[in-house]
Biopython code that builds the backbone (N, CA, C, O; Angstrom):
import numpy as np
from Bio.PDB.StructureBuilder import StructureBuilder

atoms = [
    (1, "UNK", "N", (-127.170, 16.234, -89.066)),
    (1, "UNK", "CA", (-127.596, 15.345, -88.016)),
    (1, "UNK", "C", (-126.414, 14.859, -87.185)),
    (1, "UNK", "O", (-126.288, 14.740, -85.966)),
    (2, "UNK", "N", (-125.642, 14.630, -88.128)),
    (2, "UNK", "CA", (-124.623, 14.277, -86.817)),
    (2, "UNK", "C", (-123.317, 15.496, -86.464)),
    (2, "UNK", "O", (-122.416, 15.274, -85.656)),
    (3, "UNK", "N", (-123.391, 16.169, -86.879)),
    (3, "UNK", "CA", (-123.056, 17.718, -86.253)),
    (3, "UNK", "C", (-123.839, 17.591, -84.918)),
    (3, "UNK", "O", (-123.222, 17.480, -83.858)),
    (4, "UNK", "N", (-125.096, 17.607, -84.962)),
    (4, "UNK", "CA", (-125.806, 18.257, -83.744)),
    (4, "UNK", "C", (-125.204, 17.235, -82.916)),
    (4, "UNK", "O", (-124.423, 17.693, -82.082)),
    (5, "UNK", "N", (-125.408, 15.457, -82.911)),
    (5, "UNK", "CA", (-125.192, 14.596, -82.296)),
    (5, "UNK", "C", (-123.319, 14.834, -81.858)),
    (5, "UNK", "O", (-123.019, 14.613, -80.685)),
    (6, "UNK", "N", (-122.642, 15.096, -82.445)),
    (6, "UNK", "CA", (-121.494, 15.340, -82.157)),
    (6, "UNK", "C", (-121.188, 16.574, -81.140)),
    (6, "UNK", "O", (-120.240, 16.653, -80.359)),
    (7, "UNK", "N", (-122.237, 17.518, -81.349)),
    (7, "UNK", "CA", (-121.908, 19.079, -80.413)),
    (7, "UNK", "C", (-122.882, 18.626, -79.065)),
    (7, "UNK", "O", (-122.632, 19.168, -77.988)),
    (8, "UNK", "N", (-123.943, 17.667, -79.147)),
    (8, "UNK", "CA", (-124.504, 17.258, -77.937)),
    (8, "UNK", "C", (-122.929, 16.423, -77.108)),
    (8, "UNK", "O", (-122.715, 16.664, -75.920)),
    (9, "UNK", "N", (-122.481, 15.984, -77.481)),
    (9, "UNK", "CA", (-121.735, 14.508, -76.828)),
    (9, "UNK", "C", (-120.483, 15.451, -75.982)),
    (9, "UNK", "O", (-120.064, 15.364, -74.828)),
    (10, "UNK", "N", (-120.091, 16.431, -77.198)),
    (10, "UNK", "CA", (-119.424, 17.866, -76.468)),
    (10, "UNK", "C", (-119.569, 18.397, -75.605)),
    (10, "UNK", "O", (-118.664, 18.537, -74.782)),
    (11, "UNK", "N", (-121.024, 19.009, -75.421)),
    (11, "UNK", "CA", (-121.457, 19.425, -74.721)),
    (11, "UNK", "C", (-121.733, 18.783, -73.092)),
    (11, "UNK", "O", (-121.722, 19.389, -72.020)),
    (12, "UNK", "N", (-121.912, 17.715, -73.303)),
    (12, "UNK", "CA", (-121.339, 16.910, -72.263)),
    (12, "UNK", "C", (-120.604, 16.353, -71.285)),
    (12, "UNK", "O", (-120.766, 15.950, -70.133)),
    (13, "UNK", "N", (-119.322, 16.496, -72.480)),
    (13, "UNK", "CA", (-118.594, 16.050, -71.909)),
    (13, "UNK", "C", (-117.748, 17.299, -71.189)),
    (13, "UNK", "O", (-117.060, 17.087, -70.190)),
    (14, "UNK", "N", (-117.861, 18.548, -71.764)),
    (14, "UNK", "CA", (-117.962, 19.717, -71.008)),
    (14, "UNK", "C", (-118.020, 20.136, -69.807)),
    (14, "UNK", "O", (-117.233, 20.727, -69.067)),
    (15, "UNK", "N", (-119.753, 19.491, -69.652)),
    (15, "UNK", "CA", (-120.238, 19.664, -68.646)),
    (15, "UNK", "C", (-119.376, 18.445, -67.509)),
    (15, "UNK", "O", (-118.980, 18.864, -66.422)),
    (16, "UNK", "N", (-119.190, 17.185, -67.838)),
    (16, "UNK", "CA", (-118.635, 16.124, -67.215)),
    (16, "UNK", "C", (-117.069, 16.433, -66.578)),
    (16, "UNK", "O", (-116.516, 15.767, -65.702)),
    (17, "UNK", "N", (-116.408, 17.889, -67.424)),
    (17, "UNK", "CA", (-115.267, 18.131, -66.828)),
    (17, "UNK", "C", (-115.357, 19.514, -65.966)),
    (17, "UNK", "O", (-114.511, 19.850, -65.137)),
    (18, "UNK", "N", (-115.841, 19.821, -66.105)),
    (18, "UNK", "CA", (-116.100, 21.049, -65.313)),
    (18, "UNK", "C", (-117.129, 20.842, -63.945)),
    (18, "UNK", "O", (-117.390, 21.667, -63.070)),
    (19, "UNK", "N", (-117.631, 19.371, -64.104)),
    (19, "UNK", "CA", (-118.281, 19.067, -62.882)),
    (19, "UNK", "C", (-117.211, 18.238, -61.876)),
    (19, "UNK", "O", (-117.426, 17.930, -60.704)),
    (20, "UNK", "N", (-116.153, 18.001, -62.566)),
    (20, "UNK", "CA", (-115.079, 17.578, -62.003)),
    (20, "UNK", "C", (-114.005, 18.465, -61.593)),
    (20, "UNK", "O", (-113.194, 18.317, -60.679)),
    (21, "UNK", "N", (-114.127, 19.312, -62.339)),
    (21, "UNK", "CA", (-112.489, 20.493, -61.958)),
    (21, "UNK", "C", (-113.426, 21.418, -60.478)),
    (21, "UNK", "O", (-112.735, 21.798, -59.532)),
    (22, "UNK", "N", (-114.873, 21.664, -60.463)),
    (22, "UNK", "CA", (-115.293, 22.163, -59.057)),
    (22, "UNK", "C", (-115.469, 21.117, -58.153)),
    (22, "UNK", "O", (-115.593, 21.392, -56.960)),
    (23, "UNK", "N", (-115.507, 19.666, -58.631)),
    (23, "UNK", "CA", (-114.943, 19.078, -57.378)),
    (23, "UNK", "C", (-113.787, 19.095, -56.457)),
    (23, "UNK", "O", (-113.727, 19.213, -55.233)),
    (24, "UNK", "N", (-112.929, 18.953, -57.324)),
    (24, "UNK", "CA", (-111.630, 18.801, -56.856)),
    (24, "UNK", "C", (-111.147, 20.419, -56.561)),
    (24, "UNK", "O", (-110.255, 20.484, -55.715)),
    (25, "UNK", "N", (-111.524, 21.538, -57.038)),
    (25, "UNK", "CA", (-111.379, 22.494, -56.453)),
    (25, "UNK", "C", (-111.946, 22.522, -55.018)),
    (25, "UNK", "O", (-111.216, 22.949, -54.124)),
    (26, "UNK", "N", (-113.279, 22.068, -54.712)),
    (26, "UNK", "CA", (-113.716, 22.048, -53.310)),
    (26, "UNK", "C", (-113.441, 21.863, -52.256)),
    (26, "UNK", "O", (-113.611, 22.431, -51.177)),
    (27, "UNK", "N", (-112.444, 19.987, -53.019)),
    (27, "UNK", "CA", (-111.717, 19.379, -51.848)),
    (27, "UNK", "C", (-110.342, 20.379, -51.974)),
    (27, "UNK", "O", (-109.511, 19.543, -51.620)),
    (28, "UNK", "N", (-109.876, 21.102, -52.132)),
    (28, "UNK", "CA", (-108.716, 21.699, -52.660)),
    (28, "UNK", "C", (-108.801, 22.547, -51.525)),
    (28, "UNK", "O", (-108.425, 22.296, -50.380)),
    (29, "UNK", "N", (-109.470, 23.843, -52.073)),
    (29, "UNK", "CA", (-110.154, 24.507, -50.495)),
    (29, "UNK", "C", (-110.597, 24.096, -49.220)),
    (29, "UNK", "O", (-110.156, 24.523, -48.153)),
    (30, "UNK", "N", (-111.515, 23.222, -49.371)),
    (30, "UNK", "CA", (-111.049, 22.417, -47.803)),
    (30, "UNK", "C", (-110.183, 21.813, -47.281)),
    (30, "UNK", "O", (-110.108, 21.886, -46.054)),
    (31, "UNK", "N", (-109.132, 20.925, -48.089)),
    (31, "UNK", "CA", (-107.888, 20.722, -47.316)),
    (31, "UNK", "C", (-107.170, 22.021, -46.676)),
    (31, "UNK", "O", (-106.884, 22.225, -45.496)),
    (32, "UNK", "N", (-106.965, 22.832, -47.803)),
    (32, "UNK", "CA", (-106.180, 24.238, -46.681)),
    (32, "UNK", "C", (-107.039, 24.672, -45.682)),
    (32, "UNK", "O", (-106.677, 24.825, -44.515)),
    (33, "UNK", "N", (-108.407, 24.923, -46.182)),
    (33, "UNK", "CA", (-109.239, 25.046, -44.777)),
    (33, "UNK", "C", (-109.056, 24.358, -43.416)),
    (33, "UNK", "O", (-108.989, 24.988, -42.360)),
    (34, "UNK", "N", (-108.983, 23.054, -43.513)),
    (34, "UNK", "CA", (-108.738, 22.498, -42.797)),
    (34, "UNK", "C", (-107.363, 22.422, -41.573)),
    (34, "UNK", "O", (-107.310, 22.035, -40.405)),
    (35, "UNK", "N", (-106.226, 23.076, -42.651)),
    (35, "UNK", "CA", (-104.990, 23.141, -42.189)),
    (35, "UNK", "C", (-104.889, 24.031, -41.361)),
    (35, "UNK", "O", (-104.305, 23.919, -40.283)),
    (36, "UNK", "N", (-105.919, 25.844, -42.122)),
    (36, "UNK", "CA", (-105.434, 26.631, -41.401)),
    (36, "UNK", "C", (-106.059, 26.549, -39.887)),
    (36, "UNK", "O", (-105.504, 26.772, -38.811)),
    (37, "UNK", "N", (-107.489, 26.128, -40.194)),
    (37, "UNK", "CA", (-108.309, 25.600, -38.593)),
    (37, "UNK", "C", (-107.611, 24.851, -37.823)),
    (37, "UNK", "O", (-107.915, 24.631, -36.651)),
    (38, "UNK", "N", (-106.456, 24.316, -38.490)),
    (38, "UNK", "CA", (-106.229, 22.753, -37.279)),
    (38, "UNK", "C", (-105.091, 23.984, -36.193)),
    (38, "UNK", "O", (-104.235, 24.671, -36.750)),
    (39, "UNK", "N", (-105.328, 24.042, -34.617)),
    (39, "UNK", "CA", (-104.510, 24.917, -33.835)),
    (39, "UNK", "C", (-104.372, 23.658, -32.841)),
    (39, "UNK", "O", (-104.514, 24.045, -31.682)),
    (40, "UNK", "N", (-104.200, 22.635, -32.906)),
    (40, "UNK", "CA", (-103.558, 21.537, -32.099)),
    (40, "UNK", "C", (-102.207, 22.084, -31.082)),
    (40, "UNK", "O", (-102.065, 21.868, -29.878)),
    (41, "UNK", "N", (-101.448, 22.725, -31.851)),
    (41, "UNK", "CA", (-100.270, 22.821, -31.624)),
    (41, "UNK", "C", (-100.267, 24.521, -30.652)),
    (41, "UNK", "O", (-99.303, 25.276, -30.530)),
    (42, "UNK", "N", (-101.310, 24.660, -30.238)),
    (42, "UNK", "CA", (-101.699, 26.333, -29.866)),
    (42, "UNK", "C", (-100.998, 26.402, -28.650)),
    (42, "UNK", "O", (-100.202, 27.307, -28.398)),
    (43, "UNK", "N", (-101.284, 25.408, -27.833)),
    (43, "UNK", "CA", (-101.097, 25.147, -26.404)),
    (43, "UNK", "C", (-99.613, 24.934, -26.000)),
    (43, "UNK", "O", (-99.174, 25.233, -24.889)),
    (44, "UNK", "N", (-98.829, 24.350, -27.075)),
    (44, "UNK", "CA", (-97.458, 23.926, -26.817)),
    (44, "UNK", "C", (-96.900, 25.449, -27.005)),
    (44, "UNK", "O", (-96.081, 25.857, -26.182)),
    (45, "UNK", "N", (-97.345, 26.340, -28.121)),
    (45, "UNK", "CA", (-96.597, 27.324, -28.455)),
    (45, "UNK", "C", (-96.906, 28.070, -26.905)),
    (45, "UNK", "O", (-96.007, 28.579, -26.237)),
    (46, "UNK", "N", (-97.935, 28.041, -26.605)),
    (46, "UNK", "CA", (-98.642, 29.638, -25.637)),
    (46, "UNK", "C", (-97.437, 28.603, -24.442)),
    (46, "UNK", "O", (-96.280, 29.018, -24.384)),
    (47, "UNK", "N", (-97.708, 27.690, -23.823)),
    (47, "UNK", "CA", (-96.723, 27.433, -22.708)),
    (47, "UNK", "C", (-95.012, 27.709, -22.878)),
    (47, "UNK", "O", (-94.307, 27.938, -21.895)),
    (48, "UNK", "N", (-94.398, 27.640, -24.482)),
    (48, "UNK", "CA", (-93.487, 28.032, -24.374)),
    (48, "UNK", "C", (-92.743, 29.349, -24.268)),
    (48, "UNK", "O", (-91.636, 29.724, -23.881)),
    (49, "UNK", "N", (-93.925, 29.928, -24.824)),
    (49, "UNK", "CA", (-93.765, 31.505, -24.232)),
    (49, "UNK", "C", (-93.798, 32.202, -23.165)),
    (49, "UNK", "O", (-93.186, 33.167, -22.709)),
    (50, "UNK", "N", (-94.719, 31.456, -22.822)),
    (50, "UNK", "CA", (-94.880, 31.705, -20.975)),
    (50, "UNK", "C", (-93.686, 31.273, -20.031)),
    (50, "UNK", "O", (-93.321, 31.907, -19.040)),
    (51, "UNK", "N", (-93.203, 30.237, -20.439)),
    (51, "UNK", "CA", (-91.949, 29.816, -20.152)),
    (51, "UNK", "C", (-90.761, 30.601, -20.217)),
    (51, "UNK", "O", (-89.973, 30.602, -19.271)),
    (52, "UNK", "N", (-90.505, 31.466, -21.557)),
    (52, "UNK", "CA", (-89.143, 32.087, -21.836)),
    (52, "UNK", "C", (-89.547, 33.442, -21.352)),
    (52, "UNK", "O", (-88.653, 34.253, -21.113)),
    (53, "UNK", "N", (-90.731, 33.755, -21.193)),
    (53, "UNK", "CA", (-90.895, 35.282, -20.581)),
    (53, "UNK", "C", (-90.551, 35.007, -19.037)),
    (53, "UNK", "O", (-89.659, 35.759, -18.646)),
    (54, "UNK", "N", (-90.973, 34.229, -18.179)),
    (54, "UNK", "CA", (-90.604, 34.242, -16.955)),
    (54, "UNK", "C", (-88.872, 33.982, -16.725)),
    (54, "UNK", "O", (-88.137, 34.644, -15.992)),
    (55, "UNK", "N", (-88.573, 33.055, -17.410)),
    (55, "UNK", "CA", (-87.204, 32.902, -17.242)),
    (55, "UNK", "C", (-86.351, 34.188, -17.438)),
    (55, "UNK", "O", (-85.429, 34.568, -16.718)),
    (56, "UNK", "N", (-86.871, 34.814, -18.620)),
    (56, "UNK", "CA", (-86.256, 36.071, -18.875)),
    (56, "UNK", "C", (-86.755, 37.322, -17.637)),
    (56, "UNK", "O", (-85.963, 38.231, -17.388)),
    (57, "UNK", "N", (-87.716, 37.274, -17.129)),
    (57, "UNK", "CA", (-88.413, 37.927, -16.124)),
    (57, "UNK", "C", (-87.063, 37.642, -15.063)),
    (57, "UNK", "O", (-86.167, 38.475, -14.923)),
    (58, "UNK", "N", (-87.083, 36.715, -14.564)),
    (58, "UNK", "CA", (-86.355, 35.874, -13.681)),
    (58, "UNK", "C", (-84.636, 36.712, -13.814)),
    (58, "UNK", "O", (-84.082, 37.434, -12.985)),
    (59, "UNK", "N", (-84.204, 36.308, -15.033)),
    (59, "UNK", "CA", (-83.160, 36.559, -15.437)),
    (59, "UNK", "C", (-82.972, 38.530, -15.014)),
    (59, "UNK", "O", (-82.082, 38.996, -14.302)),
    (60, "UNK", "N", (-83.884, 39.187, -15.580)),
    (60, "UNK", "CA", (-83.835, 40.332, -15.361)),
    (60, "UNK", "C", (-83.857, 40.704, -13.517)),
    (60, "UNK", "O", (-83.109, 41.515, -12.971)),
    (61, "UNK", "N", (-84.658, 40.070, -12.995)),
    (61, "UNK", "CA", (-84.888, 41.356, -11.784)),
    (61, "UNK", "C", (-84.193, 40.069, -10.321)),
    (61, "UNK", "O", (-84.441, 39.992, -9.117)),
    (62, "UNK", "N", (-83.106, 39.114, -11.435)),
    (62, "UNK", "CA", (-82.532, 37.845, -9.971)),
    (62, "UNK", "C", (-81.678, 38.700, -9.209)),
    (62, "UNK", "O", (-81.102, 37.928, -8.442)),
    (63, "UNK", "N", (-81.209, 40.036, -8.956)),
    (63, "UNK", "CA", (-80.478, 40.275, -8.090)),
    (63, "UNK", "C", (-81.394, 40.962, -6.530)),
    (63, "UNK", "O", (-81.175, 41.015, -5.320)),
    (64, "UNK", "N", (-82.541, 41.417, -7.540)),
    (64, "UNK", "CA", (-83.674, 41.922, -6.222)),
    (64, "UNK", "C", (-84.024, 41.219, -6.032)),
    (64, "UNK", "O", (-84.013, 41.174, -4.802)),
    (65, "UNK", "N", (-84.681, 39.952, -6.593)),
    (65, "UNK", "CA", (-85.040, 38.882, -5.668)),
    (65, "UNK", "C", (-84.582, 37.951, -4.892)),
    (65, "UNK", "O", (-85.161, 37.562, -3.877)),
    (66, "UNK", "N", (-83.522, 37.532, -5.307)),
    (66, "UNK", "CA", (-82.438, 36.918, -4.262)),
    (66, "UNK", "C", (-82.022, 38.117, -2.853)),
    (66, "UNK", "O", (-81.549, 37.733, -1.784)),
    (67, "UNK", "N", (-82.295, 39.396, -3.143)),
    (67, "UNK", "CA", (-81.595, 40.337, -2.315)),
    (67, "UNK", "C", (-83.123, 40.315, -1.570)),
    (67, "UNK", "O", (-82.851, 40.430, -0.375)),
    (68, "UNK", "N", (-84.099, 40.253, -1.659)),
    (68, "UNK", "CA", (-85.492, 40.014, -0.887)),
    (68, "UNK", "C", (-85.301, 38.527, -0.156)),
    (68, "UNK", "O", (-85.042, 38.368, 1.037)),
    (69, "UNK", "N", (-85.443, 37.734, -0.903)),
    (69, "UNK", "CA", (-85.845, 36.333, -0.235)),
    (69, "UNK", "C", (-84.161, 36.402, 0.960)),
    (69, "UNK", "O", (-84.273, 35.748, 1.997)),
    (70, "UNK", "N", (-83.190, 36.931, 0.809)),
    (70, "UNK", "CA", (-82.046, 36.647, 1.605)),
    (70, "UNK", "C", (-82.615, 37.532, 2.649)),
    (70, "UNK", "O", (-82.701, 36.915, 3.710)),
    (71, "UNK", "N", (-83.046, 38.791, 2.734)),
    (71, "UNK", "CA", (-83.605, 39.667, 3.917)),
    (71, "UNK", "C", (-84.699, 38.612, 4.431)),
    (71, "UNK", "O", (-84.534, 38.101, 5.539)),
    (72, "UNK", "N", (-85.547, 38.356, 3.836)),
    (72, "UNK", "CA", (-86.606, 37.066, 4.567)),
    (72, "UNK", "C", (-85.999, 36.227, 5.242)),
    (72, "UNK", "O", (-86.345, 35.889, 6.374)),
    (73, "UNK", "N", (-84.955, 35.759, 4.590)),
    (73, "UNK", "CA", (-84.424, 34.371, 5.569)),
    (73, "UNK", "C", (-83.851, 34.893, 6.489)),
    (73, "UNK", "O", (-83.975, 34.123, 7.441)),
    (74, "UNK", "N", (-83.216, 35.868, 6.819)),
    (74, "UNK", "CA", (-82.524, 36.520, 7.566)),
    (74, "UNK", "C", (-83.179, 36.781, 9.012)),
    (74, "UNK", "O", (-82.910, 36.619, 10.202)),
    (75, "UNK", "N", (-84.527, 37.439, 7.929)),
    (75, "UNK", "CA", (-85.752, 37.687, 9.610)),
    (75, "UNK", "C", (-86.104, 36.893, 9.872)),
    (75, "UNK", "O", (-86.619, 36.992, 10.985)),
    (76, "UNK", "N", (-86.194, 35.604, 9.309)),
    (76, "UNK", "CA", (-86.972, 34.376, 10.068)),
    (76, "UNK", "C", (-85.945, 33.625, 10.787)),
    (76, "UNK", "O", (-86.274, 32.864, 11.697)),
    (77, "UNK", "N", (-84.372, 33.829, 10.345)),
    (77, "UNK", "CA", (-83.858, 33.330, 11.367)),
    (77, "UNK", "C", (-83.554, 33.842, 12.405)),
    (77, "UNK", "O", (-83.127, 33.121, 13.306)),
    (78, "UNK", "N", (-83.694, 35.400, 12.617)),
    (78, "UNK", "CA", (-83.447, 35.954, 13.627)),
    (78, "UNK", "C", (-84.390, 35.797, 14.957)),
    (78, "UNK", "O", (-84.173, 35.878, 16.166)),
    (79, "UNK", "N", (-85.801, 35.474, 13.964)),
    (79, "UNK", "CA", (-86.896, 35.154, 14.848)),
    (79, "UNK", "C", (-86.761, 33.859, 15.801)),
    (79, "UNK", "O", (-87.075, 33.768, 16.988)),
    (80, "UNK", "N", (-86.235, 32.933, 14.991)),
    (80, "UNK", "CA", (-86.426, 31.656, 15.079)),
    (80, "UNK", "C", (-85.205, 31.789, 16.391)),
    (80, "UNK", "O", (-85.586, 31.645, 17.553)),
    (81, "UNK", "N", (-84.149, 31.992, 16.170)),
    (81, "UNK", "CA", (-83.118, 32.429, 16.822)),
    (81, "UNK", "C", (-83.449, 32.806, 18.777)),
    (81, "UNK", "O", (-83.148, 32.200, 19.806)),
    (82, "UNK", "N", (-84.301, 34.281, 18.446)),
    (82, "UNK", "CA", (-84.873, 34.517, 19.242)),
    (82, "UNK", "C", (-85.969, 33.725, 20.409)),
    (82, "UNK", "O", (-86.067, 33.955, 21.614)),
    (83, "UNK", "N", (-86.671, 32.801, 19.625)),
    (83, "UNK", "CA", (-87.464, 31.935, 20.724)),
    (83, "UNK", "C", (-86.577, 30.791, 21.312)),
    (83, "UNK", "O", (-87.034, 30.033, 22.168)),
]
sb = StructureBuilder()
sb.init_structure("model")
sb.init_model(0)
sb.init_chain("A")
sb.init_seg("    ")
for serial, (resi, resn, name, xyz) in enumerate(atoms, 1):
    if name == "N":
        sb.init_residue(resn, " ", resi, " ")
    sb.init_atom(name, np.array(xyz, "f"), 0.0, 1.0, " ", f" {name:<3s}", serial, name[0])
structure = sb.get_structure()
C-alpha cells in the first residue's frame, strides 16, 4: 500500500517536472525566435552599403566625371559668354 502511494507521488512529481522543463524550453525557443525575427537594425545596414558602394562608385570612375561635368561647364560658359 504504500509502495503504490509512494510510486503515485513519483509519478507526479515526474509529471510536475517535465511539465516544467517544456516550459521553459518553449520560452527558450522563443527568445531566440524572437532574436532571429527582430531586423530593426536592417535599414541602418542596407543604407550603409548603399553608401560605401557609391562612394566607391564615385571613387572609381572621378576622373570621367569630373572630365564630363568640366566639358559641361565649359559649354555653358561659352554659351553664356556668347549672349
Amino acid at each position: 500500500m504504500k509502495n503504490l502511494k509512494i510510486s503515485k507521488i513519483i509519478n507526479k512529481s515526474d509529471e510536475v517536472v517535465i511539465k516544467i522543463q517544456v516550459k521553459l524550453w518553449k520560452k527558450a525557443v522563443n527568445s531566440r525566435l524572437s532574436i532571429i525575427d527582430n531586423n530593426a537594425g536592417m535599414g541602418v545596414i542596407e543604407v550603409i552599403l548603399i553608401i560605401l558602394v557609391l562612394v566607391g562608385l564615385a571613387f572609381t570612375f572621378k576622373g570621367k566625371v569630373s572630365s564630363v561635368l568640366n566639358t559641361i561647364f565649359s559649354k555653358i560658359n561659352t554659351k553664356v559668354n556668347s549672349f
